[in-house]
C-alpha positions as CSV (number, residue, x, y, z in Angstrom):
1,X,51.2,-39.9,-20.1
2,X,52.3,-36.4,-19.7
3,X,51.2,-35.5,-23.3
4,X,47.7,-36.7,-21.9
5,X,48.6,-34.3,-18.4
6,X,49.2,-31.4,-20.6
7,X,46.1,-31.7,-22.4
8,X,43.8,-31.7,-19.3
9,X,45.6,-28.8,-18.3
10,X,45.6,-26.9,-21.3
11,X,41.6,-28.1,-21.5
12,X,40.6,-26.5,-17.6
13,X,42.7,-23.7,-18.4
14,X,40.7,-23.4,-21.8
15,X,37.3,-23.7,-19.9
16,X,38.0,-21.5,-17.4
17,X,39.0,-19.0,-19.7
18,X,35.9,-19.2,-21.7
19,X,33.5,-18.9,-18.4
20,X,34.7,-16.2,-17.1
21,X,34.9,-14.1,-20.5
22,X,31.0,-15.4,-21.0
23,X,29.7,-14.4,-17.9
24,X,26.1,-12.6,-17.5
25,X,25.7,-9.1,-16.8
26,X,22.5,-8.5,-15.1
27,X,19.9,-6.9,-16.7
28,X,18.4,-3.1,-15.6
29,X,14.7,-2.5,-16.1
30,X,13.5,0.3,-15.7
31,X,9.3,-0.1,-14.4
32,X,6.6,3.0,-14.6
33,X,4.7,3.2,-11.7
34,X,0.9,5.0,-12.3
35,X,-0.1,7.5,-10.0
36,X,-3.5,8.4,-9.2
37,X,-4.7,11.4,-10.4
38,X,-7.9,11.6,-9.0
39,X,-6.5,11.7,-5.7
40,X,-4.9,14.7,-6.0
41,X,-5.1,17.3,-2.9
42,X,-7.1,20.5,-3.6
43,X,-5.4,23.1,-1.6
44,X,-8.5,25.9,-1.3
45,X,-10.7,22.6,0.0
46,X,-12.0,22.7,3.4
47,X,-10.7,19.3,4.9
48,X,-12.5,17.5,7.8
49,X,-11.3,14.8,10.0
50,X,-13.4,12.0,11.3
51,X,-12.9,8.7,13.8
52,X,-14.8,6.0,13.9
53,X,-14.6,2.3,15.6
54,X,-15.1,-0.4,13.5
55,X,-16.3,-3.5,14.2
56,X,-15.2,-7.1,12.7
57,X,-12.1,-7.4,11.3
58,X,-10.2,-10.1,12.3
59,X,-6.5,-9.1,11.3
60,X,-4.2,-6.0,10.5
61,X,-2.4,-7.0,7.5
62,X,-6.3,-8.1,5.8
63,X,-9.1,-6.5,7.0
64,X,-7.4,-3.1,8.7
65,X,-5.2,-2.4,5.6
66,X,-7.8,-3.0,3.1
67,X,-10.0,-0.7,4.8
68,X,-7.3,1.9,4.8
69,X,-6.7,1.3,1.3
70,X,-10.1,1.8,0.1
71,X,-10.9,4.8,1.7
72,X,-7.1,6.2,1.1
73,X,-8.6,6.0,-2.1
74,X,-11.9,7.7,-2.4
75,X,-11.5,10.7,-4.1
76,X,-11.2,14.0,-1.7
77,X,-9.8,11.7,0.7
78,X,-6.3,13.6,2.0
79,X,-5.6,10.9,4.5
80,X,-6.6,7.3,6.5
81,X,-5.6,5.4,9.0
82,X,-7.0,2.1,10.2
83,X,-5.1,0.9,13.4
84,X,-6.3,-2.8,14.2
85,X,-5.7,-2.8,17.7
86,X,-7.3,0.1,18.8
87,X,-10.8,-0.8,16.0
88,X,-10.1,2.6,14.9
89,X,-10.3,4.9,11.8
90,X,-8.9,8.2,10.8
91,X,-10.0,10.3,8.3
92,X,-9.1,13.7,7.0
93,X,-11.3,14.2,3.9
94,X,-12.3,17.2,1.6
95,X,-16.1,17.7,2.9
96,X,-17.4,19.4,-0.1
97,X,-16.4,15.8,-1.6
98,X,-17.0,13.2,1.0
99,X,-19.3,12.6,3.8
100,X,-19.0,10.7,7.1
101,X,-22.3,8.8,5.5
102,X,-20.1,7.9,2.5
103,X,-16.7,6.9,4.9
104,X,-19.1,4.5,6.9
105,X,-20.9,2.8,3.3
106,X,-17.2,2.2,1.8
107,X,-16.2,0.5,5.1
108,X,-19.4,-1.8,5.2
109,X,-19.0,-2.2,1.0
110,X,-15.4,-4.2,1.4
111,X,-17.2,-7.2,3.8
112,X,-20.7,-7.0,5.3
113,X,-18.7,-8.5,8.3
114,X,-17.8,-4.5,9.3
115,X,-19.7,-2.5,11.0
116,X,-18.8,1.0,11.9
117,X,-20.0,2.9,14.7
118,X,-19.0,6.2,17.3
119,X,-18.9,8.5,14.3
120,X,-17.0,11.6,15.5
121,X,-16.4,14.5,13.3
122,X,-13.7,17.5,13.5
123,X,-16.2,19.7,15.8
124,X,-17.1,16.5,17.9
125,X,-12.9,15.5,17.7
126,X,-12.1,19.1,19.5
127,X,-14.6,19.4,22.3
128,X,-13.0,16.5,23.9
């Protein structure tokens, strides 16, 4: 009986021994991120802000970011904000590059459920 006691012992001891010498390291990756090029601020360009209400979206997380997203992503576009509560956009965008015409067709191009309207420009913005 104690010959048996020693050998469970000896085993457990044995096991936890082996566990702890075997145990996983975790693993570093290390990820690239692409950055886009295209959007790159030109600092000789002439920038123009813009506001604008739109109409239609139905949630902040959906509709107002992936407005925001798309238009933060047209190319001579410096800056956007889409704040959901307020149906409101701001621009500032290189005008030798973009257009308040071309702001308002990206908008309607994510969901024909948007509609954007009280187009204000920079000189419009300041004599308020």
């Amino acid at each position: 009986m104690r010959t048996l006691k020693n050998i469970i012992i000896v085993s457990l001891f044995a096991l936890v021994v082996m566990n702890c010498k075997n145990e996983a390291k975790p693993e570093v990756k290390t990820v690239e991120v692409a950055t886009e090029a295209s959007n790159s601020i030109d600092p000789n360009a002439h920038y123009a802000k813009a506001e604008f209400t739109i109409d239609g979206m139905t949630c902040a997380m959906g509709c107002a970011k992936t407005i925001e997203n798309k238009i933060a992503k047209m190319d001579g576009v410096k800056s956007a904000t889409v704040d959901f509560d307020r149906k409101l956009a701001m621009v500032e965008y290189n005008d030798a590059k973009v257009t308040p015409t071309l702001l308002e067709e990206t908008v309607t191009k994510v969901s024909d459920t948007y509609k954007v309207s009280n187009m204000k420009t920079a000189s419009e913005l300041s004599g308020n």
